[in-house]
NUGU-378657 format. One record per residue (C-alpha): residue number from 1; x, y, z. Coordinates in nm, 2 decimals. Last residue first. Example, Ala and Ser with C-alpha at 12.3 -4.5 7.8 and 13.67 -1.06 7.14 Angstrom:
! residues 2
+-----+--------+--------+--------+
: num :     xx :     yy :     zz :
+-----+--------+--------+--------+
:   2 :   1.37 :  -0.11 :   0.71 :
:   1 :   1.23 :  -0.45 :   0.78 :
+-----+--------+--------+--------+
This chain:
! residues 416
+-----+--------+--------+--------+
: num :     xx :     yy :     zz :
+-----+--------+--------+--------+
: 416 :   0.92 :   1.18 :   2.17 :
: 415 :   0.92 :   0.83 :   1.97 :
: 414 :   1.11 :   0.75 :   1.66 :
: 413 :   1.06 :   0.38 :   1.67 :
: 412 :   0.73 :   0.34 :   1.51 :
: 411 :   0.67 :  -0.08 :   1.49 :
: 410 :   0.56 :  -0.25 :   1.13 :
: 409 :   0.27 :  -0.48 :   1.11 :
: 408 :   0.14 :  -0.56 :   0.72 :
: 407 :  -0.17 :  -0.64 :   0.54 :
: 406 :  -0.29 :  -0.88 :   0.25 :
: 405 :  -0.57 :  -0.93 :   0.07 :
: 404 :  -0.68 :  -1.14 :  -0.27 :
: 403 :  -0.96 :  -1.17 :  -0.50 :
: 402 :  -0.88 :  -1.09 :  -0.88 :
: 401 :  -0.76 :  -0.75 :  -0.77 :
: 400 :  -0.58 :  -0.73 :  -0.42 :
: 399 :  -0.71 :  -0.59 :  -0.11 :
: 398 :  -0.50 :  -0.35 :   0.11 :
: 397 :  -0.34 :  -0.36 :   0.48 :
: 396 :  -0.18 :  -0.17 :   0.67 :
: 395 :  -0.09 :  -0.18 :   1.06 :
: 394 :   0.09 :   0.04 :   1.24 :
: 393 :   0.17 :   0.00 :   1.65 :
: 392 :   0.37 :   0.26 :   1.85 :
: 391 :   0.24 :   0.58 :   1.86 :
: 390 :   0.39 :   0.95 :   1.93 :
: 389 :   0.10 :   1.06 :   1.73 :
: 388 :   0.32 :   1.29 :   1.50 :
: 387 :   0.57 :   1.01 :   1.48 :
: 386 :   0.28 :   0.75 :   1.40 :
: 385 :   0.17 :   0.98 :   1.13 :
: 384 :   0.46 :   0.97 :   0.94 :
: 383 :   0.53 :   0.57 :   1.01 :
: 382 :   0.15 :   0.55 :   0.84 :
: 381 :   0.21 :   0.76 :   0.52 :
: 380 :   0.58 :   0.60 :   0.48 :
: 379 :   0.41 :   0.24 :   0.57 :
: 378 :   0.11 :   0.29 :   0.32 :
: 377 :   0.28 :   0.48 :   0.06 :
: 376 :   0.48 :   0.16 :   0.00 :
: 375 :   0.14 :  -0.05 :  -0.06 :
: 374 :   0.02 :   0.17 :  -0.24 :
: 373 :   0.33 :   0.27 :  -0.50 :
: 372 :   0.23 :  -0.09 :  -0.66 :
: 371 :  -0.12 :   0.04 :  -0.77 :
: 370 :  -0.11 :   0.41 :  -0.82 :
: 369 :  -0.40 :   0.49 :  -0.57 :
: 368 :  -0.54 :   0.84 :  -0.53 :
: 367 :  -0.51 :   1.12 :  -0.25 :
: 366 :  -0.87 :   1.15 :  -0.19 :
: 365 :  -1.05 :   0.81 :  -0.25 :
: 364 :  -0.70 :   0.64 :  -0.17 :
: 363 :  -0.68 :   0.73 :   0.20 :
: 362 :  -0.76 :   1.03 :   0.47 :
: 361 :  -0.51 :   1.18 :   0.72 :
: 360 :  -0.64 :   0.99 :   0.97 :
: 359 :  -0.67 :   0.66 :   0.72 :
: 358 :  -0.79 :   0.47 :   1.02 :
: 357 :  -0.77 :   0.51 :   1.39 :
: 356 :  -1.06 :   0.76 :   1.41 :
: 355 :  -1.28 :   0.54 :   1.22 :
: 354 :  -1.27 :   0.32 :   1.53 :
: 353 :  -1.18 :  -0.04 :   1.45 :
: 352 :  -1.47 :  -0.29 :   1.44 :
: 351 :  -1.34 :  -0.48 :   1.18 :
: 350 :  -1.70 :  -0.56 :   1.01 :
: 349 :  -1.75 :  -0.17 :   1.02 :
: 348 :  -1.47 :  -0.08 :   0.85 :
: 347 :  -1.45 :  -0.35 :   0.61 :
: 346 :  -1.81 :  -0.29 :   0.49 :
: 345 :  -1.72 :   0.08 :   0.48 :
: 344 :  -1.36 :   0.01 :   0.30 :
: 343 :  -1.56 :  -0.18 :   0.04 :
: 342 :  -1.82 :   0.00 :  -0.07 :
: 341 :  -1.61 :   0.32 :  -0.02 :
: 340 :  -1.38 :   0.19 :  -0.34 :
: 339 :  -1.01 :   0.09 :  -0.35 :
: 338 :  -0.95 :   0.28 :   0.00 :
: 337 :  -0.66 :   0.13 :   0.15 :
: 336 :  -0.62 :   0.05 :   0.50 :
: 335 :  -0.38 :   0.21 :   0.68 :
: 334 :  -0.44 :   0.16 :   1.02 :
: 333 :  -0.26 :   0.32 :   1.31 :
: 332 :  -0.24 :   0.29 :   1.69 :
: 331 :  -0.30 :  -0.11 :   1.67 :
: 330 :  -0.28 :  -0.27 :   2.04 :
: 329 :  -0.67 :  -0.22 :   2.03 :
: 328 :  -0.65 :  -0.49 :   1.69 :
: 327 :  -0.51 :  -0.76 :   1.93 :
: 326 :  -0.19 :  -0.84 :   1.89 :
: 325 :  -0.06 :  -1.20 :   1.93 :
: 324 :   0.24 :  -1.23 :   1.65 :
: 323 :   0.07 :  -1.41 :   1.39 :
: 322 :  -0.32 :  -1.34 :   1.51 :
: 321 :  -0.26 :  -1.00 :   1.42 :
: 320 :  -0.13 :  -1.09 :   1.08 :
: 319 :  -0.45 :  -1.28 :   1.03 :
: 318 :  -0.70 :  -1.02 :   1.22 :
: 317 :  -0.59 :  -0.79 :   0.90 :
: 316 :  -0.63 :  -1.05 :   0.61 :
: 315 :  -0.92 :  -1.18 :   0.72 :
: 314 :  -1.13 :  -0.85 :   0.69 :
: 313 :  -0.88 :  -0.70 :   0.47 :
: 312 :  -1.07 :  -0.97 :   0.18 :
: 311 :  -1.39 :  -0.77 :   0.15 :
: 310 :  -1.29 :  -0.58 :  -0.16 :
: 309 :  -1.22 :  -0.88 :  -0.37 :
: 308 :  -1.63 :  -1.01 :  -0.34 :
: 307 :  -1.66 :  -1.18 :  -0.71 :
: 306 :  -1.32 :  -1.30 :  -0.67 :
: 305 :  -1.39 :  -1.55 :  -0.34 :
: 304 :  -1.11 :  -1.46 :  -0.14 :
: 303 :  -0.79 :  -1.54 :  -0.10 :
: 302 :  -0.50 :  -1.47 :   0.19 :
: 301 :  -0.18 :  -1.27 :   0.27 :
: 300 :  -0.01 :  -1.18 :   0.57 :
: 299 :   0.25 :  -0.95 :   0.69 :
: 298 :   0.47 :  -0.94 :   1.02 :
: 297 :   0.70 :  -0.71 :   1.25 :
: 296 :   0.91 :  -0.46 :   0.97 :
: 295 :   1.07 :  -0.20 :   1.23 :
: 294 :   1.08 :   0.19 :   1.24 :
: 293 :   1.26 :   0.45 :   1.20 :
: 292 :   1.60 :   0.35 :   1.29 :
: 291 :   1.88 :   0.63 :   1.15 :
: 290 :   2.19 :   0.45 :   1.01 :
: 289 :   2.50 :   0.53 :   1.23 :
: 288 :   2.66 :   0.25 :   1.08 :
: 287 :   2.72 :   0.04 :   1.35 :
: 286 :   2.33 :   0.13 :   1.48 :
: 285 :   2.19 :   0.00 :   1.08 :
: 284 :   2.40 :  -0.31 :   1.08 :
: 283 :   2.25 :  -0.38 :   1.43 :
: 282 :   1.90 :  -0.30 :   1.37 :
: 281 :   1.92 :  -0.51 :   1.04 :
: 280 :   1.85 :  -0.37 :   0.71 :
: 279 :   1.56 :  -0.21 :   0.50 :
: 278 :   1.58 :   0.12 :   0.30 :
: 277 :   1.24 :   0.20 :   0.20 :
: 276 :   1.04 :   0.36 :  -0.15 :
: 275 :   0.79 :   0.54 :  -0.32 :
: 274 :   0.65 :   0.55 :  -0.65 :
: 273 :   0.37 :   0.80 :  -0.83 :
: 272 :   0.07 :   0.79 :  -1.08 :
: 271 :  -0.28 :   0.81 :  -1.00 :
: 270 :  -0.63 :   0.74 :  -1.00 :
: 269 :  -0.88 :   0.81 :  -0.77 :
: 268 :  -1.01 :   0.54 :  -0.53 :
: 267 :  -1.39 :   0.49 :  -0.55 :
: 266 :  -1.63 :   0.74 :  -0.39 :
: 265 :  -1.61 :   1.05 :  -0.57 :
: 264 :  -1.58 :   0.89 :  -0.92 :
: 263 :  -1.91 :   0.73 :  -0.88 :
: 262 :  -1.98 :   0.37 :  -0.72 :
: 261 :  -2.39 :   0.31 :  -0.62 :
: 260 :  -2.48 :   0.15 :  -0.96 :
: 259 :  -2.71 :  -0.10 :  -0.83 :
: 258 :  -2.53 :  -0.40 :  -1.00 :
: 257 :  -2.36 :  -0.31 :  -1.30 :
: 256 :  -2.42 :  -0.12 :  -1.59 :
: 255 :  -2.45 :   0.18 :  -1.47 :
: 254 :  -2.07 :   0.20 :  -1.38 :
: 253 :  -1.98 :   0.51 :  -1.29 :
: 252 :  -2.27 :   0.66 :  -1.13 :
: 251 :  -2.35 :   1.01 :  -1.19 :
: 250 :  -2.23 :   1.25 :  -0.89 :
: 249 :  -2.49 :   1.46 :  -0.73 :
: 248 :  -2.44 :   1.27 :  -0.37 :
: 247 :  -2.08 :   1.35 :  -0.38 :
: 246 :  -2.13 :   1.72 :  -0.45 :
: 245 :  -2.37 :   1.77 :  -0.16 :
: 244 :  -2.13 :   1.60 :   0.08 :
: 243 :  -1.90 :   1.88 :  -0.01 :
: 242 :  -1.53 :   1.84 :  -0.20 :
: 241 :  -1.38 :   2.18 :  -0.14 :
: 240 :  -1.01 :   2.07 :  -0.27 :
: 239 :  -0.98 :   1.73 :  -0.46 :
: 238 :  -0.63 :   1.57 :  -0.36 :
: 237 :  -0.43 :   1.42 :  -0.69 :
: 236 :  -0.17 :   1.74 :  -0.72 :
: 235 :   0.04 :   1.63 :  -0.45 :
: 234 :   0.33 :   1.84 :  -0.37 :
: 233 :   0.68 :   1.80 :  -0.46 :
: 232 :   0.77 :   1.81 :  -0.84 :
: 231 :   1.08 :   1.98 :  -0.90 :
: 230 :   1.11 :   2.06 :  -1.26 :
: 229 :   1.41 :   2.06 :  -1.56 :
: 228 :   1.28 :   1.71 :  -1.68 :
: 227 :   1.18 :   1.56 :  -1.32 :
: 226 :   1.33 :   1.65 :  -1.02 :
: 225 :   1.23 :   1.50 :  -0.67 :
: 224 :   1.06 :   1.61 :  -0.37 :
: 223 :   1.05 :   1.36 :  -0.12 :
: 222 :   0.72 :   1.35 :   0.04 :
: 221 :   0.66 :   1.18 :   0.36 :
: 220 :   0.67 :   1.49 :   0.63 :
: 219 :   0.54 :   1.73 :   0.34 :
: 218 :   0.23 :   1.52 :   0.35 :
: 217 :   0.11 :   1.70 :   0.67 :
: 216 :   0.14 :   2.06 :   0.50 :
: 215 :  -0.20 :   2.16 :   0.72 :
: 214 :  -0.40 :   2.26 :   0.41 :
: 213 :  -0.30 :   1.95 :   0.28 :
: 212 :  -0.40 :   1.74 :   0.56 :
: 211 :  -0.70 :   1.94 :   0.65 :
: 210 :  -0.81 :   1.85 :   0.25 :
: 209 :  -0.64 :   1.48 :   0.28 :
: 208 :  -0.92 :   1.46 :   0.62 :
: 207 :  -1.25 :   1.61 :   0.41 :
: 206 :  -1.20 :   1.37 :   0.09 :
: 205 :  -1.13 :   1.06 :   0.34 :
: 204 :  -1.42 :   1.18 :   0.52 :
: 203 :  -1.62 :   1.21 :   0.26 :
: 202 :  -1.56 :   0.91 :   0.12 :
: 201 :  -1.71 :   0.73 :   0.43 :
: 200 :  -2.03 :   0.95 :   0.37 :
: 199 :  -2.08 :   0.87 :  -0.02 :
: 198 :  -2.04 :   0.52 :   0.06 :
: 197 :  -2.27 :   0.49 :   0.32 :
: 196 :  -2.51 :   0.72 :   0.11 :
: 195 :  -2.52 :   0.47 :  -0.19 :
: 194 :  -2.63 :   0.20 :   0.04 :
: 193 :  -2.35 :  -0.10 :   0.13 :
: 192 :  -2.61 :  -0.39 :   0.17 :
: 191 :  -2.35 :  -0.69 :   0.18 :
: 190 :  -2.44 :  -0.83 :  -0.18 :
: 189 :  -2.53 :  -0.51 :  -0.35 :
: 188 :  -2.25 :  -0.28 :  -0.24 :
: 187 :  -2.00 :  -0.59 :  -0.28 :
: 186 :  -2.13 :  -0.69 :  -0.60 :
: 185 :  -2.09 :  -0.31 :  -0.69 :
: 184 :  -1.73 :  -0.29 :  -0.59 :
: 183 :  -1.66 :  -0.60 :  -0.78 :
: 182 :  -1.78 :  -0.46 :  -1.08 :
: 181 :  -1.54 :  -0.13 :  -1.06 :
: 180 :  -1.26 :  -0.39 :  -1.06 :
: 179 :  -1.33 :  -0.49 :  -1.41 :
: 178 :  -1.39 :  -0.89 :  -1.40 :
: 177 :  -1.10 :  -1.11 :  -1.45 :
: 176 :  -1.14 :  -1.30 :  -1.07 :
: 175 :  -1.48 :  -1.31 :  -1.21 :
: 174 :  -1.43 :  -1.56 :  -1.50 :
: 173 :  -1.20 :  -1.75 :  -1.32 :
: 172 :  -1.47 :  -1.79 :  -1.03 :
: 171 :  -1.70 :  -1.95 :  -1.27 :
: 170 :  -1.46 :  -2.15 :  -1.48 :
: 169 :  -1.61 :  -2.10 :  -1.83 :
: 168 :  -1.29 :  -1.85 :  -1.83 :
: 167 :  -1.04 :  -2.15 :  -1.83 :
: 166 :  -1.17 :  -2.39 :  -2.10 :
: 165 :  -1.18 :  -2.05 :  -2.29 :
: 164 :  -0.82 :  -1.96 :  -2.34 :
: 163 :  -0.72 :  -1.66 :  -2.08 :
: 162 :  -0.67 :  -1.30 :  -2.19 :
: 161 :  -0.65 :  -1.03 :  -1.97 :
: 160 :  -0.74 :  -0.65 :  -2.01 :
: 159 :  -0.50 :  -0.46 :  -1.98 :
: 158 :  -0.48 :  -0.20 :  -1.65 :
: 157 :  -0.36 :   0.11 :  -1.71 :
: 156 :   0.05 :   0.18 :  -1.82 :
: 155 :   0.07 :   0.52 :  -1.93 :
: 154 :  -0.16 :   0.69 :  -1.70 :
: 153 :  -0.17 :   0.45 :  -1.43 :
: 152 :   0.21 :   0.53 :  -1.44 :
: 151 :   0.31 :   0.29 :  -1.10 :
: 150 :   0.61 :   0.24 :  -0.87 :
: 149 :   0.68 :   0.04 :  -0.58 :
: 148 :   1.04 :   0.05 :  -0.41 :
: 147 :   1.21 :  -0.21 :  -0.15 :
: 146 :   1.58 :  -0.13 :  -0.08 :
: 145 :   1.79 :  -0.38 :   0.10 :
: 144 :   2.07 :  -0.41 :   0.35 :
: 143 :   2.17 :  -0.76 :   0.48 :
: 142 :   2.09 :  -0.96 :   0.32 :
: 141 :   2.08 :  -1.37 :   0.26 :
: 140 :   2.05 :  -1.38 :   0.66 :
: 139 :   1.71 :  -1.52 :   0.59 :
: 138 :   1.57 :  -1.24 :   0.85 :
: 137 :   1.73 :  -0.98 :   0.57 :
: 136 :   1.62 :  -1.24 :   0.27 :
: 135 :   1.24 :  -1.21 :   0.44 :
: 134 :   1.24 :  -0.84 :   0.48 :
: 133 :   1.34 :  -0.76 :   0.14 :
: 132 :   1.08 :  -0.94 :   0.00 :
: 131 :   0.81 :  -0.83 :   0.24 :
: 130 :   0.85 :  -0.44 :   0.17 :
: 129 :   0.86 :  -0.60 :  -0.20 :
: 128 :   0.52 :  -0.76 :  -0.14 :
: 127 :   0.41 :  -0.45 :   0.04 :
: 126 :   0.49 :  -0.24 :  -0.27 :
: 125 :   0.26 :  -0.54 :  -0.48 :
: 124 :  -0.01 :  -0.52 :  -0.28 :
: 123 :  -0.27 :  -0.39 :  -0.53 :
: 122 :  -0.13 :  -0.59 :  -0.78 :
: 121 :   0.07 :  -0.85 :  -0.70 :
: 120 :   0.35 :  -0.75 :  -0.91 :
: 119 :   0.69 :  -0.84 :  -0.79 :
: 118 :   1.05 :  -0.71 :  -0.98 :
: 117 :   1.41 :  -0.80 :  -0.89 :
: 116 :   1.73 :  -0.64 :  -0.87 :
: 115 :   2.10 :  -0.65 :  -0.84 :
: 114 :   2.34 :  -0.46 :  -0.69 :
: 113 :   2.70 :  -0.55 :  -0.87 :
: 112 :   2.63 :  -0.36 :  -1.15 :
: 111 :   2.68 :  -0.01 :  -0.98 :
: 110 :   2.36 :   0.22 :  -0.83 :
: 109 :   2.48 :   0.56 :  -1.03 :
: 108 :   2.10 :   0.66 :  -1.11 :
: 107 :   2.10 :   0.54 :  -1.45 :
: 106 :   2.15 :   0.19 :  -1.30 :
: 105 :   1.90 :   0.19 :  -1.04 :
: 104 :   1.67 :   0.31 :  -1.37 :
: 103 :   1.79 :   0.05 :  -1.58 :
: 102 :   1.75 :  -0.22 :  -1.33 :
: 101 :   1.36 :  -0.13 :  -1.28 :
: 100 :   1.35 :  -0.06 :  -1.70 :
:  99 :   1.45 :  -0.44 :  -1.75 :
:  98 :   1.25 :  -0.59 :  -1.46 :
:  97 :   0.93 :  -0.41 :  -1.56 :
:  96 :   0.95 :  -0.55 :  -1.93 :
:  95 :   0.58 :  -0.41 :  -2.02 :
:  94 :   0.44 :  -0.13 :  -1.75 :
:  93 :   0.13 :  -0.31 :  -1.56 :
:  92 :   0.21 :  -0.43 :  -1.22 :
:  91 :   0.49 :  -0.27 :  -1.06 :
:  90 :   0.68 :  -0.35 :  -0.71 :
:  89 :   1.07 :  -0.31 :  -0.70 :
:  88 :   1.28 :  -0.53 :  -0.50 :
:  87 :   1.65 :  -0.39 :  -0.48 :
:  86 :   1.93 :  -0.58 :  -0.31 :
:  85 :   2.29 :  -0.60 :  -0.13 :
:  84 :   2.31 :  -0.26 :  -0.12 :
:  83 :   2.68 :  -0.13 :  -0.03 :
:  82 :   2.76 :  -0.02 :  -0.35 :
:  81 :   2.47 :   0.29 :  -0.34 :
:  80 :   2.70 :   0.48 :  -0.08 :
:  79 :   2.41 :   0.59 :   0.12 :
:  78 :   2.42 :   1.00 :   0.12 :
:  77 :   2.08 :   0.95 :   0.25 :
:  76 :   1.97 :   1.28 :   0.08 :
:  75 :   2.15 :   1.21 :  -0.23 :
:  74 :   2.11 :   0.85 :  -0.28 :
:  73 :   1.76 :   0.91 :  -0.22 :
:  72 :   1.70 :   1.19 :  -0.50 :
:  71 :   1.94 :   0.97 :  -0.73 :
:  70 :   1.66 :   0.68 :  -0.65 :
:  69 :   1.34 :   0.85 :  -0.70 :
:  68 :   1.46 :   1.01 :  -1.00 :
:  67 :   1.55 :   0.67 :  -1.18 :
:  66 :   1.25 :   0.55 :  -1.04 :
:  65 :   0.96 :   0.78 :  -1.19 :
:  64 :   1.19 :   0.83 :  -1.51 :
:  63 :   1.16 :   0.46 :  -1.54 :
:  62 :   0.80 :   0.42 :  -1.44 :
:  61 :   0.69 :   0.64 :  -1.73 :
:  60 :   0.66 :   1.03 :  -1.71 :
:  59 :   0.39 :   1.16 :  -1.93 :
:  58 :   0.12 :   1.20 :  -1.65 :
:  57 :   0.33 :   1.28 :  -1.36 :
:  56 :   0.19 :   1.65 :  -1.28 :
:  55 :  -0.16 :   1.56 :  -1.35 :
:  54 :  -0.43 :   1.54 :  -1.64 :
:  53 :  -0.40 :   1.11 :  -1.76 :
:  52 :  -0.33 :   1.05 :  -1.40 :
:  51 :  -0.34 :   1.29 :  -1.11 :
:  50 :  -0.01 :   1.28 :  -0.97 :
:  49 :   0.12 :   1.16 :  -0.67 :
:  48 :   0.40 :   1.34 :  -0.48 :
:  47 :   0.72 :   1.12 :  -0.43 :
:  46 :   0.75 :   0.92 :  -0.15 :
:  45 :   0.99 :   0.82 :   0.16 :
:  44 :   1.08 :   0.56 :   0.43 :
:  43 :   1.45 :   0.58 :   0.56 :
:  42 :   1.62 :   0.32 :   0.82 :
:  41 :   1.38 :   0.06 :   0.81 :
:  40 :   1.44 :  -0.20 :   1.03 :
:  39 :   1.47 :  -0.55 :   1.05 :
:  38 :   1.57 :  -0.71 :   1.42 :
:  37 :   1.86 :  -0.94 :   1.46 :
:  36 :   2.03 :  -0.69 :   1.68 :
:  35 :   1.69 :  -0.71 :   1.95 :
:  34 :   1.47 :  -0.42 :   2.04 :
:  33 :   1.14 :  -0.51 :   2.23 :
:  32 :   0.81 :  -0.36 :   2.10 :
:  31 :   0.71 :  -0.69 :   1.95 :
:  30 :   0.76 :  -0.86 :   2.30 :
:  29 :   0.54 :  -0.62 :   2.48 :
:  28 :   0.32 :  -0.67 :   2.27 :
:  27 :   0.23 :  -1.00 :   2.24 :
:  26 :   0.42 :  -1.29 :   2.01 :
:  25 :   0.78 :  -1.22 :   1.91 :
:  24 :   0.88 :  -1.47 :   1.61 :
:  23 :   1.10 :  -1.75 :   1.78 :
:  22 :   1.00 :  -2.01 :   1.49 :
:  21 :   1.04 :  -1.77 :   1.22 :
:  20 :   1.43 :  -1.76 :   1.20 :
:  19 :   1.43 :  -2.16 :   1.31 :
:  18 :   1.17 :  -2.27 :   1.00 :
:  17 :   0.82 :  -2.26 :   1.08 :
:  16 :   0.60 :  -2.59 :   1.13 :
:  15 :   0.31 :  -2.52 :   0.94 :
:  14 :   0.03 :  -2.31 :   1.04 :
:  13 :  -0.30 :  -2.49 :   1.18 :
:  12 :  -0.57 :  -2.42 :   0.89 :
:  11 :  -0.83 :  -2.13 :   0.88 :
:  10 :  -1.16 :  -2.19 :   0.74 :
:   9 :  -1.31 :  -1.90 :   0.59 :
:   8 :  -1.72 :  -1.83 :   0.59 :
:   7 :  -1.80 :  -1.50 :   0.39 :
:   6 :  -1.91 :  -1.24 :   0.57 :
:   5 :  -2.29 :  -1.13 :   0.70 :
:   4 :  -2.34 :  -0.89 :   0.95 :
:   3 :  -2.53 :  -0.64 :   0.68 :
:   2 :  -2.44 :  -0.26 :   0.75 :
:   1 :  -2.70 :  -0.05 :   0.90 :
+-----+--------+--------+--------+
């Protein structure tokens, strides 16, 4: 049994809005309601992830990633690439990202005049672009946008940052720099997540990506795109065979910390891939005969204390409810991304959303989690399954290294 116990957040009023947020749809019925001003995303795809440092993807650096993720696009849209108004592209940890992001759209045969910008907040930097573009469309400063996340965990891992020393005596600076892997334990230990909790939610994220794959489910998501002379289509990141057996034989991976309850087979694997949307308005999108998939409703963002980073989709989630008056039965789908079990079980089970709603087709633990790619997988994974379902409502959401969360509402529209 899980500990009750969260950390106390105060929330504030909100701010007076300006005029394009101020009539914001509130209830369900209104969010499902289809107006001309309305954002949607007219094509939602990824390319297969790759196991880093052994995969499929493991020599190509976010450049070639998005260079070939944008000519396979522009060729199966058939967009003409002049009429973009703007690319945001999410990455965290390749040097120059805005340099080799507008080399890539530019390689690809996106002209000059489109220009581009970069966002890295971490773990939820592919939402952040999803966001970007989302606000300039409802700021009327676009009007058709692309938002992209891509990652090479295996050339570009995590550095390891350097701050002056009047800063890191700071307590909570010092942990908001900590290895990721030590905030998983500090949650294990300091909410009561046992070593067979974890090992039993990562199973069944292991044991739903194996039906997944075996079913061709990620087909429906994946674009395939060629890469040096190869077409790389399927996802090589997704353990077959895993047992419960094996996960509870697994050595800790960090005996140094806490009680040393994360292993490899319960923490996010890691992985290289991008993904990306087109974004514009509903009526831009019917006058050019653009398919509607689905629609961007709301996202949030908030802060948590560093030391416990994993928690934070607990108040990030019921936040971008509370925004537009959905209550978390009106969600059909939740993505929520699996960074380590000790986490996603607390979360789980503080939420109170059936298992059955989350991650059906399992989540990071299985199919891996190339930081700024995540938060873009999450909506083309989710809209995916949403189709399938015939539902409505998708929510995602994802916590964010050095103590952040944030989470996302979009609206299925392709409905049998």
């Amino acid at each position: 049994m899980l500990s009750s116990r969260v950390l106390k957040r105060t929330f504030y009023p909100p701010l007076s809005r300006a005029a394009s947020s101020a009539t914001r749809p509130r209830g369900l019925a209104a969010i499902l309601e289809k107006h001309p001003d309305d954002v949607v995303i007219t094509f939602a795809k990824r390319t297969a992830v790759g196991r880093a440092r052994k995969g499929q993807l493991k020599d190509t650096p976010v450049d070639e990633m998005l260079h070939a993720l944008f000519k396979a696009t522009l060729a199966e849209t058939k967009l003409d690439p002049a009429k973009i108004d703007d690319i945001c592209v999410a990455t965290c940890h390749p040097p120059s990202p805005l340099y080799l992001s507008r080399a890539a759209a530019l390689a690809a045969g996106i002209p000059a005049t489109v220009p581009i910008s970069t966002v890295n907040r971490l773990c939820s930097s592919g939402l952040m672009a999803i966001r970007g573009i989302a606000h300039a469309i409802q700021a009327g400063e676009t009007e058709l946008g692309i938002a992209a996340g891509a990652e090479s965990m295996s050339l570009n891992p995590r550095p390891t940052p350097e701050v002056v020393a009047a800063v890191s005596e700071h307590p909570q600076a010092y942990d908001c720099m900590q290895p990721m892997g030590w905030t998983s334990e500090m949650v294990a230990q300091t909410y009561k997540v046992s070593r067979e909790t974890q090992d039993d939610y990562a199973f069944i994220s292991h044991s739903r990506a194996n039906k997944s794959v075996a079913n061709g489910i990620f087909a429906d998501e994946i674009i395939p795109v060629e890469l040096r002379g190869k077409v790389v289509s399927v996802d090589d990141t997704v353990r077959l065979g895993v047992t419960r057996e094996g996960l509870a034989a697994l050595k800790p991976a960090f005996p140094q910390w806490g009680e040393a309850s994360t292993t490899a087979g319960n923490a996010s694997g890691v992985g290289d891939g991008a993904g990306l949307c087109i974004m514009t308005t509903r009526a831009r999108a019917e006058a050019e005969g653009m398919p509607v998939l689905g629609k961007y409703v709301t996202s949030s963002v908030v802060g948590v204390d560093p030391k416990y980073m994993g928690i934070s989709p607990i108040y990030a989630i019921p936040k971008a409810l509370e925004q537009v008056g959905l209550s978390k039965e009106d969600v059909d789908v939740y993505e929520i991304n699996e960074a380590f079990a000790s986490q996603f079980a607390y979360c789980v089970e503080q939420l109170g959303v059936p298992i059955e709603k989350i991650n059906p087709n399992g989540g990071a633990i299985a199919i891996s989690h190339p930081l700024a790619m995540t938060g873009v997988r999450q909506l083309v994974t989710g809209l995916a399954e949403l189709r399938r379902q015939n539902g409505r409502i998708l929510c995602t959401s994802m916590c964010i290294g050095s103590g952040m969360g944030a989470a996302g509402i979009f609206v299925n529209e392709v409905t049998h």
